[in-house]
PAZAPA-4460 file (N, C-alpha, C; in steps of 0.05 Angstrom, whole numbers, plus 32768, in hexadecimal, padded with zeros to 4 digits):
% residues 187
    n_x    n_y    n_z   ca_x   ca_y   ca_z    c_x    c_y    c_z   seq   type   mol
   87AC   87BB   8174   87C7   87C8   8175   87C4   87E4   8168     1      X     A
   87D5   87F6   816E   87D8   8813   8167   87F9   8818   8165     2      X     A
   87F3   8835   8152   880A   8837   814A   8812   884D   815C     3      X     A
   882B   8850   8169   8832   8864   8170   8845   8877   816D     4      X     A
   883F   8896   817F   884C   88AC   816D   8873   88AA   8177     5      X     A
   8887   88AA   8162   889E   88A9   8169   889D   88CB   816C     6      X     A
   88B5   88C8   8180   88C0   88DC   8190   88DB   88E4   817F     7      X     A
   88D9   8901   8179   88F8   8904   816A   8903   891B   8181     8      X     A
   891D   891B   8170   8932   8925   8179   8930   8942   8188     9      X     A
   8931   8945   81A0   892B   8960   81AD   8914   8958   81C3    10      X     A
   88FE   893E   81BF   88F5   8937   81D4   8903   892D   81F1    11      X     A
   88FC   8937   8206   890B   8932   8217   890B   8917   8228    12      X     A
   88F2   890C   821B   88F8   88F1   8224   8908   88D6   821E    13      X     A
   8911   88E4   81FC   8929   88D7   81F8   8943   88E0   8209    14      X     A
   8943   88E7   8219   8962   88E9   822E   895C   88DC   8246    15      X     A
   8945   88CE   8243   893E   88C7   8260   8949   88A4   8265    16      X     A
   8955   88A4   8279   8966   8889   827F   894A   8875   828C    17      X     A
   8948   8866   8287   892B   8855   828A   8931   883F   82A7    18      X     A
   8925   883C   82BB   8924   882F   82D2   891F   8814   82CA    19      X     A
   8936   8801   82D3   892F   87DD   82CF   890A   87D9   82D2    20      X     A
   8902   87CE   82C9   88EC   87BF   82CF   88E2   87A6   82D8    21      X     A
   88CD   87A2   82E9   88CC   8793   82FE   88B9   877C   82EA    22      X     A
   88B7   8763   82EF   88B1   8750   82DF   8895   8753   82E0    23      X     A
   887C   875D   82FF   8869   875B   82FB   8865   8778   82EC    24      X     A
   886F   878A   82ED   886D   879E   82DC   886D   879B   82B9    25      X     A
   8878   878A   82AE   8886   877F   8295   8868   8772   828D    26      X     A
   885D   8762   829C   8847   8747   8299   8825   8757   829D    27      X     A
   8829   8779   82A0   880C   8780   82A6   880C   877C   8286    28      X     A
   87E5   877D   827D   87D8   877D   8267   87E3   8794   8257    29      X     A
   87E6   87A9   8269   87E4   87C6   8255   8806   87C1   824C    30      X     A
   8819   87BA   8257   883A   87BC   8254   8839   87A4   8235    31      X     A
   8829   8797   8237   8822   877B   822A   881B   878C   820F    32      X     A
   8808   879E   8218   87F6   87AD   81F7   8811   87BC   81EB    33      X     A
   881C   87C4   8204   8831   87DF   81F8   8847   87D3   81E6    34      X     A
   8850   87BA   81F3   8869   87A6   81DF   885A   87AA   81C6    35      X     A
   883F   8798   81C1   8834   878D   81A5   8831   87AD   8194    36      X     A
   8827   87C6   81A4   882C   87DC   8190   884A   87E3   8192    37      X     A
   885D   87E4   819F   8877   87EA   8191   887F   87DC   817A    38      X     A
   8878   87C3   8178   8881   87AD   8162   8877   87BD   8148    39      X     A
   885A   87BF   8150   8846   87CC   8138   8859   87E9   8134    40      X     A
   8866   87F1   8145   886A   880F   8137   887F   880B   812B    41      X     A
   8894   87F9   8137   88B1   87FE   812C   88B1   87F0   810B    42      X     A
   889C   87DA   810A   8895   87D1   80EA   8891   87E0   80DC    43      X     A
   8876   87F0   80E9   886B   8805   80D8   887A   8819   80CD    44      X     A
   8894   8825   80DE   88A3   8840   80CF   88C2   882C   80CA    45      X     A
   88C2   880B   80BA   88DD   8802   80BC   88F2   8806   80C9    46      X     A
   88ED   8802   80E3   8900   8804   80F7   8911   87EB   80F3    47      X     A
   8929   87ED   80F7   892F   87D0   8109   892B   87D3   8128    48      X     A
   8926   87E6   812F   8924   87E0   8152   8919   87FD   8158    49      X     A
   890B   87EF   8172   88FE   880B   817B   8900   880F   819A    50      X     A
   8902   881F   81AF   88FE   8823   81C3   88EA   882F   81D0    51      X     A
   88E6   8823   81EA   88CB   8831   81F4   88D1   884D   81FA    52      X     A
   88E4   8857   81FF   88E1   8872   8202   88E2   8884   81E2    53      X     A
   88E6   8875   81CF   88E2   8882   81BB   88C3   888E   81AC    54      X     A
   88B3   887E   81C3   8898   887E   81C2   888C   888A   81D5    55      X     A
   8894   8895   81E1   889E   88AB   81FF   888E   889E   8215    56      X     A
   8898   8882   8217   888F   8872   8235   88A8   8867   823C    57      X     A
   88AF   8875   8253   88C6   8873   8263   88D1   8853   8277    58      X     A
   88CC   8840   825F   88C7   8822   825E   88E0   8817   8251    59      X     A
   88EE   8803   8268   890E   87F8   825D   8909   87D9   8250    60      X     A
   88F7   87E7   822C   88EC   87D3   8225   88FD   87DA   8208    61      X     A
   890D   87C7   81F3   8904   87D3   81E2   8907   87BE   81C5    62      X     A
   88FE   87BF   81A6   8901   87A3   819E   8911   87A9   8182    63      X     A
   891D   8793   8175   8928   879A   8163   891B   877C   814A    64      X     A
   8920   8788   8137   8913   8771   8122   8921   8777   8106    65      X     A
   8932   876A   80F7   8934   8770   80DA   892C   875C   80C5    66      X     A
   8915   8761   80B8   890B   8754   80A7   890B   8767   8087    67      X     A
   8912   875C   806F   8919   8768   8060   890E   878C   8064    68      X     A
   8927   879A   8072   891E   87B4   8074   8924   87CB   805E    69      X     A
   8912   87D9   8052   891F   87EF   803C   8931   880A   8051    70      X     A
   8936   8809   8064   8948   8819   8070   895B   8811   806F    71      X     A
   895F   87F1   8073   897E   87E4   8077   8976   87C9   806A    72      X     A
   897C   87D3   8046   8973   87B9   8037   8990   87A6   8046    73      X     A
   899D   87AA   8045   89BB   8796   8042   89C1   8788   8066    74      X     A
   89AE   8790   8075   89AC   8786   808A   89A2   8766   808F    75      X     A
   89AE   875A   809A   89A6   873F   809C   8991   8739   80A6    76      X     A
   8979   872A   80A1   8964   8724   80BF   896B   8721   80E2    77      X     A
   895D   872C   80EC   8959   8726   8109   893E   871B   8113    78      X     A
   893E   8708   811C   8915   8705   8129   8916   8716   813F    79      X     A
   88FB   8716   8138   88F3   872D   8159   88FE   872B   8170    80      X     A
   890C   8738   8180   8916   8735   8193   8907   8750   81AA    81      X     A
   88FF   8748   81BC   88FA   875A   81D1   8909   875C   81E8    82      X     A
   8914   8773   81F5   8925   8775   81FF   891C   8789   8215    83      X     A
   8920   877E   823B   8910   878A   8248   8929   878E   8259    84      X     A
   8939   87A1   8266   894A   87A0   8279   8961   879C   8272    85      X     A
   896C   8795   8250   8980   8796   8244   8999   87A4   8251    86      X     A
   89B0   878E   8255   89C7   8791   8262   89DB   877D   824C    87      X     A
   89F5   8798   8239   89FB   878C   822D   8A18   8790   8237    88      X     A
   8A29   877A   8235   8A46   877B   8236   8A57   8778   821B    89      X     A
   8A6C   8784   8215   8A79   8782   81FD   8A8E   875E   81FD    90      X     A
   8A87   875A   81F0   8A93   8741   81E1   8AB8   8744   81D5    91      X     A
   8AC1   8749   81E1   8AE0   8753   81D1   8AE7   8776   81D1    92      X     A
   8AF0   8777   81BF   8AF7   8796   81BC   8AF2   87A0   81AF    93      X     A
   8AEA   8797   8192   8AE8   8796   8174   8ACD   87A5   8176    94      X     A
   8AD2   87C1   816D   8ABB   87D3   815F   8AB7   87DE   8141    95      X     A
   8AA7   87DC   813B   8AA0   87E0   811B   8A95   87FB   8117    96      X     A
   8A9A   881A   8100   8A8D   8827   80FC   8A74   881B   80E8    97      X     A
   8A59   881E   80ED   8A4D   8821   80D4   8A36   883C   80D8    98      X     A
   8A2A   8840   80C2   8A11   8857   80C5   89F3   8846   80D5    99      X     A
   89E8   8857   80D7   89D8   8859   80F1   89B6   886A   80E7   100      X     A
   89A6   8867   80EB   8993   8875   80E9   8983   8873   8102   101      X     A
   8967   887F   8108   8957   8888   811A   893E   8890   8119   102      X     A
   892A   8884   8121   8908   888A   811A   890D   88A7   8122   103      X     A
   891E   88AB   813D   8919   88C5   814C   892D   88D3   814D   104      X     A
   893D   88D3   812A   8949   88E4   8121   8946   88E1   80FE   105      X     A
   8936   88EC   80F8   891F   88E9   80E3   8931   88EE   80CD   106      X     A
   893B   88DB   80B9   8946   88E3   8099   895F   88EB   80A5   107      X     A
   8971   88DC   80B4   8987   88E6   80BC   899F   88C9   80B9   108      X     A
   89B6   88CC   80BC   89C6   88B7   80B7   89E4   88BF   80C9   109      X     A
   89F1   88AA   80D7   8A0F   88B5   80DA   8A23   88A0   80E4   110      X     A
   8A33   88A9   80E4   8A46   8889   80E9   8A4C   8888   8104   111      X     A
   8A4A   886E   810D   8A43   886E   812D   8A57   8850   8127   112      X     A
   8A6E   8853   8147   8A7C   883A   814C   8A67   882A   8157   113      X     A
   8A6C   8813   8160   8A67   87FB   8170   8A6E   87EB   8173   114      X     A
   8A71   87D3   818B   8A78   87B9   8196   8A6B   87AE   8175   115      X     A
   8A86   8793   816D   8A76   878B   8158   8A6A   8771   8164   116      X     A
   8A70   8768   8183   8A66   874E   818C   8A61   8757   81A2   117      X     A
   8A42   8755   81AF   8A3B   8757   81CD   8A29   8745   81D4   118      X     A
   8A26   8742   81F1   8A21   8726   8204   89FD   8735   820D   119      X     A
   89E9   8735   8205   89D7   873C   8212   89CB   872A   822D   120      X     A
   89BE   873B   8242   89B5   872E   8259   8997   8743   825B   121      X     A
   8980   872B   8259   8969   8741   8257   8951   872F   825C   122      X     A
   893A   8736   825C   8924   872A   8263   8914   8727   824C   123      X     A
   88FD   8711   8243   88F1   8717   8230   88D9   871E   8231   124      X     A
   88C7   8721   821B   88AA   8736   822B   889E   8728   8246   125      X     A
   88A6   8712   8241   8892   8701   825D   88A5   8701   8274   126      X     A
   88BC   8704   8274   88BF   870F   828D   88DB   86F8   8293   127      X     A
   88DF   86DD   827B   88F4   86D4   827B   890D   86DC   826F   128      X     A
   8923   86CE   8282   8938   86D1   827A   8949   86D2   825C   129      X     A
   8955   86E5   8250   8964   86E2   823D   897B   86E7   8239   130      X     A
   8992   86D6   822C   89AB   86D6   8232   89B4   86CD   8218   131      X     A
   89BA   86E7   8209   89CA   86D4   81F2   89DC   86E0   81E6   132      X     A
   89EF   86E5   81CA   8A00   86F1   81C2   89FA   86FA   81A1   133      X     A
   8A06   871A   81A0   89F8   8722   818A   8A10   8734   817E   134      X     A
   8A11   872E   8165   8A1E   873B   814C   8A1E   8748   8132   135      X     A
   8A28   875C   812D   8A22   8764   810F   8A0E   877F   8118   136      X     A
   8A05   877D   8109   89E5   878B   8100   89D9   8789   8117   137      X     A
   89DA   8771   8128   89B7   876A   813B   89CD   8776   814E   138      X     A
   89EA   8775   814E   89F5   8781   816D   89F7   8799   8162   139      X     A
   89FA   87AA   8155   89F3   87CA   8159   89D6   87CD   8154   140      X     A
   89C8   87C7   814E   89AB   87CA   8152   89A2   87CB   816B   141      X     A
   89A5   87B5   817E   89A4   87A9   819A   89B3   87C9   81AB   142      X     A
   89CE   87CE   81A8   89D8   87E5   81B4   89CC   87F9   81A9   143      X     A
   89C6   8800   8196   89B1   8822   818D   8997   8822   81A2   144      X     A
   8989   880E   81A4   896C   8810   81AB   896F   8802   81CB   145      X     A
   8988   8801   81DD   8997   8800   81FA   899B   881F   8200   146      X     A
   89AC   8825   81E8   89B0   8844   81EF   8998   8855   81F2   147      X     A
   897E   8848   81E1   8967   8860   81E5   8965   8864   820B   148      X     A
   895F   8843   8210   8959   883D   822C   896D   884C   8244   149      X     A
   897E   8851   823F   898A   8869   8250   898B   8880   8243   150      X     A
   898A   8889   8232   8980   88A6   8227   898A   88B1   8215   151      X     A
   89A2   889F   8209   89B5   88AB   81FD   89AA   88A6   81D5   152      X     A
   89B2   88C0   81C1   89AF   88B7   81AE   89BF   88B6   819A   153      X     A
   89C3   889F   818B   89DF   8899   8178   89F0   88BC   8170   154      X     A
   89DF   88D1   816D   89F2   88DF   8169   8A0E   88E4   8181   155      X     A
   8A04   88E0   8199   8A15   88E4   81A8   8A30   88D4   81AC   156      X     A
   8A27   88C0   819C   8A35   88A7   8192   8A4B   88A9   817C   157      X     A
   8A49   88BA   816F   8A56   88C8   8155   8A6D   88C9   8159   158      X     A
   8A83   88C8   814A   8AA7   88CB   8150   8AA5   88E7   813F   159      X     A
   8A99   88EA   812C   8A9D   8902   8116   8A82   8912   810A   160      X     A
   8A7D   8920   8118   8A5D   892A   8112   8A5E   8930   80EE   161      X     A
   8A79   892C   80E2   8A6F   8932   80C2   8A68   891C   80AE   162      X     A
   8A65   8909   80C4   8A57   88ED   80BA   8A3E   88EF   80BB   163      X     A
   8A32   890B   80C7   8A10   8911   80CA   8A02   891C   80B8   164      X     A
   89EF   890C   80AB   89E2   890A   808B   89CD   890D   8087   165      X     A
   89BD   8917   8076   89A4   8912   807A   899C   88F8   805D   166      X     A
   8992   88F1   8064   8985   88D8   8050   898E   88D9   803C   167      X     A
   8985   88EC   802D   8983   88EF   8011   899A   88EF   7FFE   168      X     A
   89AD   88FD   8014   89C7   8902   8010   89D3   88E8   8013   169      X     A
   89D5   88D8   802F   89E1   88C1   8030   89D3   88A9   8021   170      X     A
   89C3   88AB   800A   89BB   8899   7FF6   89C8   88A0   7FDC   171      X     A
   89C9   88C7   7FE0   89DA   88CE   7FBF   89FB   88C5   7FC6   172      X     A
   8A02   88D1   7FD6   8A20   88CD   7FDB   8A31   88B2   7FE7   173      X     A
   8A19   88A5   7FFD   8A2A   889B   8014   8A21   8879   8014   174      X     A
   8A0A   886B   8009   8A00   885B   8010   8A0D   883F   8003   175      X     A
   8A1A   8847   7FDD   8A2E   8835   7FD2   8A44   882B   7FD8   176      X     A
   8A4C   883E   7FE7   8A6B   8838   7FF7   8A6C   881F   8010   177      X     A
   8A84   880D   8005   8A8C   87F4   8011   8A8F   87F8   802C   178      X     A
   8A96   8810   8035   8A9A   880D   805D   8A8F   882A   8061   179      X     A
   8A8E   882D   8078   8A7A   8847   808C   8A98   8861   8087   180      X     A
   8AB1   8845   8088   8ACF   886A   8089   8ACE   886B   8066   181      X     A
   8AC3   8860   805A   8AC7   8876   803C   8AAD   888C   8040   182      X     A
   8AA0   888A   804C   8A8D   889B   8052   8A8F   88AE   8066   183      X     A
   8AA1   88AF   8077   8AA8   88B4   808C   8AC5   88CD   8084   184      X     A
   8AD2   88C0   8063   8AE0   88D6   8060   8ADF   88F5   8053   185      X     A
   8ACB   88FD   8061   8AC9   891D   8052   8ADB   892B   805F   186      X     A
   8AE1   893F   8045   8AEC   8950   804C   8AE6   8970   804E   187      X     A
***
């Protein structure tokens, strides 16, 4: 396994909307190597999730994992989940602001809505069916790293661009605070 290089912000293959993939396509050896090094990368820089195009292979692959992470200590676990063709529907109405970060928006932070319950429909690396329902943490995680796969990146996602932070700042100022709108209220 190898580690690979993330793609930041201004690469143009993060805008690129990724073509479904075909099951014998999913099951070659090399698509096989490329899952086991995304896993390896998104551990390696504490991701909870990573996308193949964030690794600039234009592949509607992408995985999410939270195991005690120092980016998002207060995050609950998720097991590995791989997610190939991900098709999510919203669960209710009910959206939650919280903050947000990005391998391929480096030391950055901002408050991004989301579905707080959605219905995923997706394939798993081998090529079977997956169908299940996800909340919290693993359902905006699951929608951040959907959005890579059509092109889009949480900033565009933003209700208030002055929720846009860089790290250091949203650990001095922003990270104690009980909800994403006490953070959300600058003036």
């Amino acid at each position: 396994m190898s580690l690979l290089k993330v793609a930041v912000l201004g690469n143009p293959i993060l805008r690129q909307k990724t073509p479904e993939m075909k099951k014998s396509e999913l099951l070659r050896e090399s698509v096989q190597r490329f899952i086991d090094d995304l896993i390896e990368t998104m551990r390696e820089y504490d991701g909870v999730g990573l996308a193949a195009t964030q690794v600039h292979q234009p592949l509607r692959i992408a995985v999410v994992e939270v195991q005690a992470n120092p980016r998002y200590p207060q995050a609950p676990a998720v097991p590995l989940t791989v997610l190939v063709n991900p098709v999510l529907t919203p669960i209710g109405s009910e959206r939650a602001r919280d903050w947000e970060g990005c391998l391929s928006v480096p030391d950055m932070r901002g408050v991004v809505p989301r579905w707080t319950q959605i219905h995923v429909e997706a394939m798993d690396r081998k090529g079977n069916p997956l169908s299940f329902d996800a909340s919290g943490f693993f359902a905006r995680a699951v929608q951040h790293e959907t959005d890579h796969l059509d092109g889009i990146v949480y900033l565009e996602r933003m209700e208030d661009m002055r929720t846009l932070t860089y790290m250091r700042e949203y650990a001095r100022y922003w990270r104690d605070k009980e909800t994403p709108d006490q953070g959300a209220a600058l003036g």
